[in-house]
C-alpha positions, 0 to 999 in steps of 0.5 A: 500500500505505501509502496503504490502510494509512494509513487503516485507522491513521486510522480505527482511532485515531480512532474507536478513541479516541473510543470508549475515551473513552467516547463511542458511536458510534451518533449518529455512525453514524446522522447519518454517512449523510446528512452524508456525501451533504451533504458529499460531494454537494457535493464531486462536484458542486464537481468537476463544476462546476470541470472538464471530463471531461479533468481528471475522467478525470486526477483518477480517474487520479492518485487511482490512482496514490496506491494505485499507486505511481509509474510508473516504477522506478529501473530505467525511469530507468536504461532511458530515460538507457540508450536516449537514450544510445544513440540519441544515440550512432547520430546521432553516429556514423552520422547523421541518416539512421541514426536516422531510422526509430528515431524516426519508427516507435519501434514497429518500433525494434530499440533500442526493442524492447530496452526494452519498457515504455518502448517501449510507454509513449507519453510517454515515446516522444514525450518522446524522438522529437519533439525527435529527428525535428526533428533529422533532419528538419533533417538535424542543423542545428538549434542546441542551445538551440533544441532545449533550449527545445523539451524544456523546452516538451514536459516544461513541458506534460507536467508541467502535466497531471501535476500537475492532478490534485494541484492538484484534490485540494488545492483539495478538501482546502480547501473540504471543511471549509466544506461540512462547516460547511454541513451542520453549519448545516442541521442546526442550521437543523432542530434550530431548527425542534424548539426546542420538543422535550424536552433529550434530543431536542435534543441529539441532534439537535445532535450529529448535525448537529455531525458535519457538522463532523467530517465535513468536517473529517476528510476534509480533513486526514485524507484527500484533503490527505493524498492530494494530498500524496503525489500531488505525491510520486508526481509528482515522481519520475516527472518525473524520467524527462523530465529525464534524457532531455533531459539526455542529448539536450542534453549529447550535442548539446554534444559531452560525452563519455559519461561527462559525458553520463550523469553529468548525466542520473544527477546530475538523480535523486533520491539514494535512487533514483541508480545509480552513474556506475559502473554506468551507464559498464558497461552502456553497454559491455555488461557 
């Protein structure tokens, strides 16, 4: 939602200005066409040159999730330290064999089925199962930093894919400027080429190929490093989930108790986004 409004204000209070200072808009509307397919063209092809259809498929993703929002809401966080604490809890209390079919079929899960999204969510599932079918398969024998060291390769890699799409937009943000330089040249390449043509036609002809520079130049800083920008935002925040599930793992398998246990998950999000200890410690007992 900010995002889309965001750019109806840039437009608005750029062109908006221009034209109150006097300026007209037709040479920039006639020239916006073809320096557009100049500048974009290159940028598409600047992607397809540096990219596999993987990160193609991400980057469509993540430019979806600047409209979006992030993935998850405060209340997915609370689920996912609420279901690793209590899949913790069943292996302490009842065992390895207990937690099993949970972890190796969360699909069928009656502890996952009380959190739908996060039981249809994948990543999510895997960030919680993999270290948690390791333990039962080592009947519980594994030691904690092992198992630590194995999340924190799982989040490492997650992160890796999360942030790519950024990395992209960033990469684009820096080279739109010298395509927008590119075009701006061909252009004056053309008008070289009518230097023979009455002042007024020249100008003309300068003005538009200089709306290649404009062009590249407000598409970086006005769009895609804004973009990227609040990706990395976005990013940040959904990876919290990954960390409060290993917190709630690792400080389960260190033999805290529960109220440590979900004070080091909650400790872990964002303050604007942190439930109270307190609200935590009541729904674990069921109010």
């Amino acid at each position: 939602m900010f995002a889309a409004i965001g750019i109806v204000v840039l437009l608005v209070m750029v062109f908006g200005g221009f034209m109150l200072a006097g300026g007209a808009m037709g040479p920039v509307l006639a020239a916006l066409p073809l320096e557009f397919m100049m500048i974009g063209g290159a940028a598409t092809g600047a992607v397809l040159i540096g990219n596999s259809m993987h990160e193609i498929k991400l980057l469509g993703a993540g430019l979806g999730r600047v409209f979006k929002g992030p993935k998850y809401t405060d209340q997915d966080h609370i689920d996912a330290i609420a279901l690793t604490s209590k899949l913790m809890k069943l292996l302490r209390s009842e065992g390895a064999v207990a937690l099993e079919s949970h972890v190796t079929e969360p699909a069928s899960s009656t502890l996952f089925s009380e959190y739908p999204k996060l039981q249809a969510d994948p990543v999510v599932t895997a960030m919680i199962c993999d270290p948690l079918t390791l333990m039962v398969v080592s009947s519980g024998t594994l030691d904690t930093h092992a198992v630590e060291e194995i999340i924190d390769s799982a989040i490492k890699t997650q992160l890796h894919e999360m942030d790519e799409p950024a990395h992209m937009i960033q990469s684009l943000a820096d080279a739109l400027p010298a395509l927008g330089i590119v075009a701006a040249v061909l252009g004056i390449i053309k008008t070289m080429g009518a230097i023979d043509k009455p002042p007024a036609i020249l100008g003309k002809m300068i003005g538009s190929a200089l709306v290649g520079t404009f062009l590249g130049v407000l598409l970086a800083y006005g769009f895609a490093g804004p973009l990227g920008s609040r990706l990395k935002q976005i990013n940040t925040h959904d990876q919290q989930i990954f960390h409060s599930i290993k917190q709630v793992i690792i400080a389960s398998l260190h033999g805290y108790p529960q109220p440590l246990v979900l004070e080091a998950a909650r400790s872990g999000l964002p303050p604007a986004h942190r439930p109270k200890l307190t609200d935590l410690l009541d729904m674990m007992r069921g109010r």
